[in-house]
C-alpha positions as CSV (number, residue, x, y, z in Angstrom):
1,X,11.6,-49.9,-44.9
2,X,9.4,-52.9,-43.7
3,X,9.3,-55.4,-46.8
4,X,7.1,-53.9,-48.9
5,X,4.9,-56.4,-51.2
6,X,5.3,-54.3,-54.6
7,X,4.4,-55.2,-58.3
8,X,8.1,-54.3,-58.7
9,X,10.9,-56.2,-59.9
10,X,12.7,-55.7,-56.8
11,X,14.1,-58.4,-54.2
12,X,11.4,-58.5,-51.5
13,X,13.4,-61.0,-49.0
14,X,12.7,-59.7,-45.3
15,X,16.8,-58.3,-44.4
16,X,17.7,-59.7,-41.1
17,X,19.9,-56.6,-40.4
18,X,22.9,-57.5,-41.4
19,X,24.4,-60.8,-43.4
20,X,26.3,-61.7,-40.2
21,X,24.2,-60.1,-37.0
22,X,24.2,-63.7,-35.3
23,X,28.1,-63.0,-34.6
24,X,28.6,-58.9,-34.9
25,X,28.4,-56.9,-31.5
26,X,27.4,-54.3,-33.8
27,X,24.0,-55.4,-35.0
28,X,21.7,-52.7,-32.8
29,X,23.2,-50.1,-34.8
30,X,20.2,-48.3,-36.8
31,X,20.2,-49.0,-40.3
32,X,21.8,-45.5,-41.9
33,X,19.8,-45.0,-45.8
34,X,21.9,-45.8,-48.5
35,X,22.5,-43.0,-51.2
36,X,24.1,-44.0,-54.6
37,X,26.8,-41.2,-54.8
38,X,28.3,-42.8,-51.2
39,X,29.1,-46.2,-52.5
40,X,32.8,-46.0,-52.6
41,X,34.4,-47.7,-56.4
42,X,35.2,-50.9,-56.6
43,X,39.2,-49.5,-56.3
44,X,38.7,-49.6,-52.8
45,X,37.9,-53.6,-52.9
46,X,41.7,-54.3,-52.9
47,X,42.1,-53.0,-49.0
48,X,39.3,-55.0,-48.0
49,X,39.4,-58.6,-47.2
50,X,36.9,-60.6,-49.1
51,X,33.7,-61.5,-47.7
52,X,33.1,-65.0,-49.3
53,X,31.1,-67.5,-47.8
54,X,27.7,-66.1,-45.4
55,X,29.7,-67.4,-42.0
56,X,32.3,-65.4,-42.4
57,X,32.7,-62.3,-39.2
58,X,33.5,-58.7,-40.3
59,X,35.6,-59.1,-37.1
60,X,38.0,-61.4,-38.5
61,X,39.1,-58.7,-41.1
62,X,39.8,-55.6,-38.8
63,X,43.0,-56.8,-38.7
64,X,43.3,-55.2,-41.6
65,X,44.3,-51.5,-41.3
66,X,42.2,-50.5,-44.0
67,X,39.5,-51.9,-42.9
68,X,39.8,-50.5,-39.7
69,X,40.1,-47.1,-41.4
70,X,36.5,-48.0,-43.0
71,X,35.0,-50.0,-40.2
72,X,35.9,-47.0,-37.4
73,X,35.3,-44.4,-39.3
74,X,32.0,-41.8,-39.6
75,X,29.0,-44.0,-39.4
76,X,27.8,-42.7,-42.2
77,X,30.8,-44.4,-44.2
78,X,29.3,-46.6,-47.5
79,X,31.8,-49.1,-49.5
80,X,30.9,-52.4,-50.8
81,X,32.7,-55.8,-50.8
82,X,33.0,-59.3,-52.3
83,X,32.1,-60.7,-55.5
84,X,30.8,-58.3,-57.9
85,X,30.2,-56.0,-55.0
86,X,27.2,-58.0,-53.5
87,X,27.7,-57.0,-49.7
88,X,27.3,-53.4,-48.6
89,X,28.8,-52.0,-45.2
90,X,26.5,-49.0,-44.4
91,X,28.7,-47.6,-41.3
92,X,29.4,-51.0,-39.4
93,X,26.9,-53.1,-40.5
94,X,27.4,-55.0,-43.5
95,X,24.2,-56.1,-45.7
96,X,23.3,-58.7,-48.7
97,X,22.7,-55.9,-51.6
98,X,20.2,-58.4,-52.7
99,X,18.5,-57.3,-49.3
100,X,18.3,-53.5,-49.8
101,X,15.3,-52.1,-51.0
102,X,15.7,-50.1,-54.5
103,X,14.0,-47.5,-55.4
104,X,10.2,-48.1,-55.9
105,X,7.2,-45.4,-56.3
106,X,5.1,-47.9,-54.3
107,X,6.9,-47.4,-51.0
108,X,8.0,-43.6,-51.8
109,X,11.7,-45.0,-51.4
110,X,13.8,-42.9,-54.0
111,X,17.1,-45.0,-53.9
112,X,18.9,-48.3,-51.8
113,X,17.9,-48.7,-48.4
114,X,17.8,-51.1,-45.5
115,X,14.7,-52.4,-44.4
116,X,13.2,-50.5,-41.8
117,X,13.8,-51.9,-38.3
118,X,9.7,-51.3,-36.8
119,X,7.3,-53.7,-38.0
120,X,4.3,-51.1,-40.0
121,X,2.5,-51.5,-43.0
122,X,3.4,-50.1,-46.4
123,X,1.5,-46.2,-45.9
124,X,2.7,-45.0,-49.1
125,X,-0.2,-46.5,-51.3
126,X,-3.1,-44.8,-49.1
127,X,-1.1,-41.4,-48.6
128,X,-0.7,-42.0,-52.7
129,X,-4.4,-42.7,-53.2
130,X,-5.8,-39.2,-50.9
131,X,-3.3,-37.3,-53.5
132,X,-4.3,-38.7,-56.7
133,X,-8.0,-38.5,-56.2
134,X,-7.9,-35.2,-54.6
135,X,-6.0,-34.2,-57.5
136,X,-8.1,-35.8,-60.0
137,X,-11.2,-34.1,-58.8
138,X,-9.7,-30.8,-58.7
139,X,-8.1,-30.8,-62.0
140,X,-11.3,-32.0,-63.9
141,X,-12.8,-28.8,-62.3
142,X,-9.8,-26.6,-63.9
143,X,-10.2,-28.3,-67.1
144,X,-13.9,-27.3,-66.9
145,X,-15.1,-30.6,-67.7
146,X,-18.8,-30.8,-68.2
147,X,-19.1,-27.3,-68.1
148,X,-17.8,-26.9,-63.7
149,X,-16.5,-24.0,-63.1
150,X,-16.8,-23.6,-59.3
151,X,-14.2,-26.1,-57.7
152,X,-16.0,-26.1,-53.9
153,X,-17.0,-30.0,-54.2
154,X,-13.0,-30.8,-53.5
155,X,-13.1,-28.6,-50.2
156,X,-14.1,-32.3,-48.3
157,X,-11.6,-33.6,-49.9
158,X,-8.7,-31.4,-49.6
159,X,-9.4,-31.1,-45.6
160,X,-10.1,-35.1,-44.7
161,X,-8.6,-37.4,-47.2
162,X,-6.2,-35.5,-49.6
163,X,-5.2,-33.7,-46.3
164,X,-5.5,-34.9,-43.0
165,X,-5.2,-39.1,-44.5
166,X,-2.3,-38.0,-46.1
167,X,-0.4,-36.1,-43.7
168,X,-1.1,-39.6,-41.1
169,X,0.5,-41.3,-44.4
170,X,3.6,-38.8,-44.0
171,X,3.7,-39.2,-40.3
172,X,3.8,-43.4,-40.8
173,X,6.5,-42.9,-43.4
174,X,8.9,-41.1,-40.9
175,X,7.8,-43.7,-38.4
176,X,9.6,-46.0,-41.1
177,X,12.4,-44.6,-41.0
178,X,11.6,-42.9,-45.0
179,X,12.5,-39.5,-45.2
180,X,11.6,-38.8,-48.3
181,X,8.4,-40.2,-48.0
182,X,7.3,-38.2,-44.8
183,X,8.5,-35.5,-46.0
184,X,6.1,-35.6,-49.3
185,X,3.2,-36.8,-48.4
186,X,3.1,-34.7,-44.8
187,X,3.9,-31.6,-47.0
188,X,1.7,-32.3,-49.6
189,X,-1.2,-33.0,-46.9
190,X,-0.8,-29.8,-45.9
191,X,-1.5,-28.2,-48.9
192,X,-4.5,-29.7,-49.6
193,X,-5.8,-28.9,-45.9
194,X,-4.6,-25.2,-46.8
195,X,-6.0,-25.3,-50.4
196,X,-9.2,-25.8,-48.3
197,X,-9.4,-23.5,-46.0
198,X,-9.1,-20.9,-48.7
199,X,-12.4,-21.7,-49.4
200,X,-13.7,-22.0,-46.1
201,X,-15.5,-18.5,-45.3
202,X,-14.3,-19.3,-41.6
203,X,-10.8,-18.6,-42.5
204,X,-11.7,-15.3,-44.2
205,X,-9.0,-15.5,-47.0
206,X,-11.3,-14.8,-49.6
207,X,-13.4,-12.0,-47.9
208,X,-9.7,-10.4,-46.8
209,X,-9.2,-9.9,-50.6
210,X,-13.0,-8.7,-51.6
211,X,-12.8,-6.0,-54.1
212,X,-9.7,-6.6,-54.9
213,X,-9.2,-9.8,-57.1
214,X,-5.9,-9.0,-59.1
215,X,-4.1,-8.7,-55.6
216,X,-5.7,-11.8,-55.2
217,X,-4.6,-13.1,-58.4
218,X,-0.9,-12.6,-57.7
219,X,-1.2,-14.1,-53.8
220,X,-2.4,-17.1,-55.5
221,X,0.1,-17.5,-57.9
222,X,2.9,-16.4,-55.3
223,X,1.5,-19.4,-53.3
224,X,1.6,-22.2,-56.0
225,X,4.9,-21.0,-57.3
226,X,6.3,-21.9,-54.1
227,X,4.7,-25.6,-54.2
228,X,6.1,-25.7,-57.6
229,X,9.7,-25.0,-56.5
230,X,9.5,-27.3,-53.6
231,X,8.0,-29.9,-56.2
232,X,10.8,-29.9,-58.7
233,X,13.2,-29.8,-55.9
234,X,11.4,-33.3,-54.5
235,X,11.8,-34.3,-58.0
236,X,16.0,-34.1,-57.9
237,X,15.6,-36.7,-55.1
238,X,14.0,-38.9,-57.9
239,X,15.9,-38.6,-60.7
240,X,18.2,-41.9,-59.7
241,X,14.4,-44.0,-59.1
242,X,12.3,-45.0,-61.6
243,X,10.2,-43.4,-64.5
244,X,6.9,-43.2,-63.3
245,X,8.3,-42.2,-59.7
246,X,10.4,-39.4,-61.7
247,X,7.1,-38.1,-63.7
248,X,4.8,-38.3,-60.5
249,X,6.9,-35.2,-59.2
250,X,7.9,-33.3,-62.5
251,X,4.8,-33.1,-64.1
252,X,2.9,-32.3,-60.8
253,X,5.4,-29.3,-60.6
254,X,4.8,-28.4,-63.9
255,X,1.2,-28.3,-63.2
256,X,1.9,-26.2,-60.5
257,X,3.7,-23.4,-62.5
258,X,0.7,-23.6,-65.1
259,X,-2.0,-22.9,-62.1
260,X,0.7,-20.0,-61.5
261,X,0.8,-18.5,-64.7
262,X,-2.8,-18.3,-64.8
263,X,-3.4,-16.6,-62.0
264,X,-0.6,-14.3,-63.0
265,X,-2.8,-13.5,-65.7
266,X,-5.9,-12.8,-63.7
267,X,-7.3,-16.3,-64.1
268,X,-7.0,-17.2,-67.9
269,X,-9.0,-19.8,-68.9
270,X,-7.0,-21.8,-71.3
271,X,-3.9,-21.8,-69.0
272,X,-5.7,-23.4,-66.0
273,X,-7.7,-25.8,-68.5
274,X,-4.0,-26.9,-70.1
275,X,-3.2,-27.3,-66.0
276,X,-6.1,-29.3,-65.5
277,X,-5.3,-31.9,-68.1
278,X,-2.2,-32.0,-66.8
279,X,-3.9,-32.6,-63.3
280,X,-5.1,-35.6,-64.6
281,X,-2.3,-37.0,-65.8
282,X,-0.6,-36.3,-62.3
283,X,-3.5,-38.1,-60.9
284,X,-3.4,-41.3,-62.8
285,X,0.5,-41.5,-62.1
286,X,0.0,-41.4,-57.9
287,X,-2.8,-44.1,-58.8
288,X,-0.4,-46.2,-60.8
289,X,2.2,-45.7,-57.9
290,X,-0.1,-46.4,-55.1
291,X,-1.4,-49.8,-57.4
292,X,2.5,-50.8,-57.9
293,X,2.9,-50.8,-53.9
294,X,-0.7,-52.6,-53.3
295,X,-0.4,-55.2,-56.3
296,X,1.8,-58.8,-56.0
297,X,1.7,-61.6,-57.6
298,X,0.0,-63.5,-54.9
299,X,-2.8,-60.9,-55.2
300,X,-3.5,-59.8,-58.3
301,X,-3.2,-61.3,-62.2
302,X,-2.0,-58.0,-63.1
303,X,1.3,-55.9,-61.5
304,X,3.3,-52.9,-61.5
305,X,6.4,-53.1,-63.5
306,X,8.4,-50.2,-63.1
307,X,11.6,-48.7,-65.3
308,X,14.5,-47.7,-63.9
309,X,16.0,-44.9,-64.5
310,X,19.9,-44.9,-65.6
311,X,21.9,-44.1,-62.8
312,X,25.7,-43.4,-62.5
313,X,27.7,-42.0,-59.9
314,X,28.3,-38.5,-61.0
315,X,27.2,-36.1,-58.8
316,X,26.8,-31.9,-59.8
317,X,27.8,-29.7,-56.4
């Protein structure tokens, strides 16, 4: 990702591509993301040569056989190197780990990568921001705050800036070379735009269903069921990240299954109230996210600190 200016107790150094670019013919190579489970143990440091000293070339230790067997291998191929591990070959390019960006709910970025190589803005704080208020107004309508029990006023909302900013958002994120990103705020873009069409009488959903509301009922919970599976499973991707990036996508699943259950049950009204609080919540956790990617120390008296999560490098297949 580009360097990101972030709240977050995370290097923010721009990465100049790799430690040594100025003398590898391999440099153009696109930066491949980083995933924690790849990085090989430090075992494998003993057939490596021992990158001390920034001047050193990667090419002066392919003599080495095992580091052939590393360096001309799949591309995809993570180990690290040196004292304490501190440089990183992601395929043939070898990076400062000080360099790599870690996981950070202001840029969406759910574990170590390279900086992206196009020169963009941080989009995750304003595809963050069309989310959380969306969500926000929305869920006080569930919870029936101040008596609102018809939740039409989030219709503008849910088409222009919960979906249509959001899905640009997603569209910038994958034009950073952020997977994860694109992938949830484009998706979740999409929702609200088709959360709002149900409540457009030009789409006829609702008149398709007139006279029969329980069939109605069930669609509706068919249809956030499936956003709360695809939810939790965004949340697995997050799990190695930090807390509040971790909660952002749990709890907005679980407030998925609880708009579920109540239409399940023909709408009940203290199942979609509980769902609405919890909307809330959701809401205030994109808001803290977008902040933590907006906030720095040369703009703001007050920043984002985030906790990581504890990571190790078991993996369940």
């Amino acid at each position: 990702m580009l360097p990101r200016q972030s709240g977050e107790s995370q290097h923010s150094v721009a990465s100049t591509g790799s430690v040594d670019s100025a003398n590898s013919t391999n440099s153009s190579d696109s930066p491949v993301y980083l995933k924690h489970e790849d990085v090989l143990p430090k075992s494998h440091d003993t057939s490596i040569a021992s990158d001390r000293g920034s001047s050193q070339n990667i090419h002066s230790t392919r003599t080495n056989d095992s580091m052939d067997n590393h360096s001309i291998g799949s591309i995809t191929r993570i180990f690290t190197t040196g004292d304490n591990n501190e440089y990183i070959y992601i395929g043939r390019q070898k990076f400062l780990r000080a360099d790599l960006y870690e996981a950070f709910g202001g840029t969406l970025q759910p574990g170590l990568a390279p900086p992206s190589t196009h020169r963009f803005a941080n989009p995750a704080p304003l595809g963050l921001s069309a989310f959380a208020l969306t969500t926000f107004v929305l869920s006080v309508c569930n919870a029936r705050a101040q008596g609102i029990t018809t939740p039409n006023i989030v219709v503008g909302l849910a088409v222009f800036y919960g979906g249509l900013v959001q899905l640009l958002a997603g569209m910038w994120e994958i034009s950073l070379e952020n997977t994860f990103g694109g992938t949830a705020l484009a998706s979740y873009g999409g929702f609200w735009m088709s959360f709002g069409a149900i409540y457009i009488p030009w789409f006829g959903i609702l008149d398709a269903y007139a006279g029969r509301e329980d069939e109605l009922g069930s669609a509706l919970g068919f249809y956030l069921l499936g956003w709360c599976i695809f939810t939790w499973g965004l949340s697995l991707c997050t799990m190695k990240s930090t807390v509040m990036f971790f909660a952002l996508f749990f709890l907005l699943g679980l407030t998925f299954l609880l708009l579920a259950i109540s239409e399940f049950q023909g709408g009940a009204v203290n199942v979609k109230r509980a769902a609405g609080g919890l909307g809330v919540v959701v809401a205030c956790v994109a808001w803290y996210n977008a902040f933590a990617g907006l906030s720095n120390k040369q703009n703001s008296y007050v920043v984002a600190h985030s906790i990581p999560l504890p990571i190790n490098e078991r993996v369940w297949v």
